[in-house]
N, C-alpha and C positions, 0 to 999 in steps of 0.2 A: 844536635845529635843526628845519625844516621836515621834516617827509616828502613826498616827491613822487611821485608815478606821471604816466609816461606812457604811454596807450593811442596806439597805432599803428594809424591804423582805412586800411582800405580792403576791396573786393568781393572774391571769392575771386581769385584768382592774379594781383594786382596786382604783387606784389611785395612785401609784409609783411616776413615771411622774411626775403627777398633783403633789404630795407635793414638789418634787424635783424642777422644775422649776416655780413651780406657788408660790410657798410658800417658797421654801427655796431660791435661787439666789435672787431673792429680798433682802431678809433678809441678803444674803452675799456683793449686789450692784455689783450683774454682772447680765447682759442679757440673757435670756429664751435663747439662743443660744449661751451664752457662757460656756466655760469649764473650766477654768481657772481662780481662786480664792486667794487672800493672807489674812488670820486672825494671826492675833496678830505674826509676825512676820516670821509665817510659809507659802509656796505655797502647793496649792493645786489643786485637777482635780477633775471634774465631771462627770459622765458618766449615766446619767438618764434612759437611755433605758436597761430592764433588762439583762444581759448575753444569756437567754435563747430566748425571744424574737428577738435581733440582732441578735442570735448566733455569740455570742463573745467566744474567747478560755480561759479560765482563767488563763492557762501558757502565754497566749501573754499578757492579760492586767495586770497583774501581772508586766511581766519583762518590759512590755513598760513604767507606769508609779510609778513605785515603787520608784523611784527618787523623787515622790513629800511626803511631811509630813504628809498630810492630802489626803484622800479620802474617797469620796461618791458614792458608786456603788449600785444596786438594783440587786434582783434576786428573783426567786419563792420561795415559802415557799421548805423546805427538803424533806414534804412526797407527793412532786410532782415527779413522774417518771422523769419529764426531767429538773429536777431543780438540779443549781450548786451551790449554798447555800453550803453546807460541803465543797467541795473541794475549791471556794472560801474561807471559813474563814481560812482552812489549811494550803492553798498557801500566804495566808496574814499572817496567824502568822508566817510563817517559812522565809517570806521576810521583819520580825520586825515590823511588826504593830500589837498596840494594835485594837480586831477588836470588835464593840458594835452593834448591831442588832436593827434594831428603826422597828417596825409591824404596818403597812399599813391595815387599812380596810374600807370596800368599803361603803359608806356613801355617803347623801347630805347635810351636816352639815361641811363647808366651815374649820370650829373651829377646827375641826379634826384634817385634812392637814394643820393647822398652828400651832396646838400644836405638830404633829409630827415633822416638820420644827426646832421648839423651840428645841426639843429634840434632834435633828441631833448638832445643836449650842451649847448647852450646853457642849454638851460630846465633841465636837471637841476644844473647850475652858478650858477643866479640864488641 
């Protein structure tokens, strides 16, 4: 089977997060504080907080969890100075995942974060 990652990009406090755990784990039936997902027969990780925000390394979450099929990670848009957006989707395609880009924006319309949610599911189901 395919491996797939998808990065959840949007600008600091769009809503990232919020579709990620408020909208999507629901939808996968794991808990606001879980990371760890199985769909249609593949495991997967989540990691809701963006790269830059944690300051996370993209060589460590890369090699730490590239073992799983599936992944859902966020970062800033690319023409942010301190966004890993590029070197993420890089280090994903050269560690075999197909990688799809779901854009995050900053709204009070619930609908939003659940149609991007939808679209996170879709593409991890093709």
């Amino acid at each position: 089977m395919m491996k797939k990652a998808v990065i959840v990009v949007g600008k600091h406090y769009v809503g990232k997060s919020k579709t990620i755990n408020n909208h999507l784990k629901p939808k996968l039936k794991i808990g606001k504080r879980k990371h760890k997902f199985s769909r249609n027969g593949q495991e997967g990780f989540i990691l809701s907080q963006s790269f830059e925000e944690a300051g996370r390394d993209v060589d460590f979450v890369v090699s730490n969890y590239s073992h799983y099929e599936l992944l859902v990670l966020s970062a800033r848009p690319a023409n942010e100075s301190t966004s890993c957006l590029d070197e993420a989707e890089s280090k994903l395609k050269k560690a075999g995942y197909q990688v799809n880009m779901v854009y995050v924006s900053k709204t009070t319309d619930n609908m939003h974060y659940d149609d991007k949610a939808d679209e996170i599911i879709k593409y991890l189901d093709k």
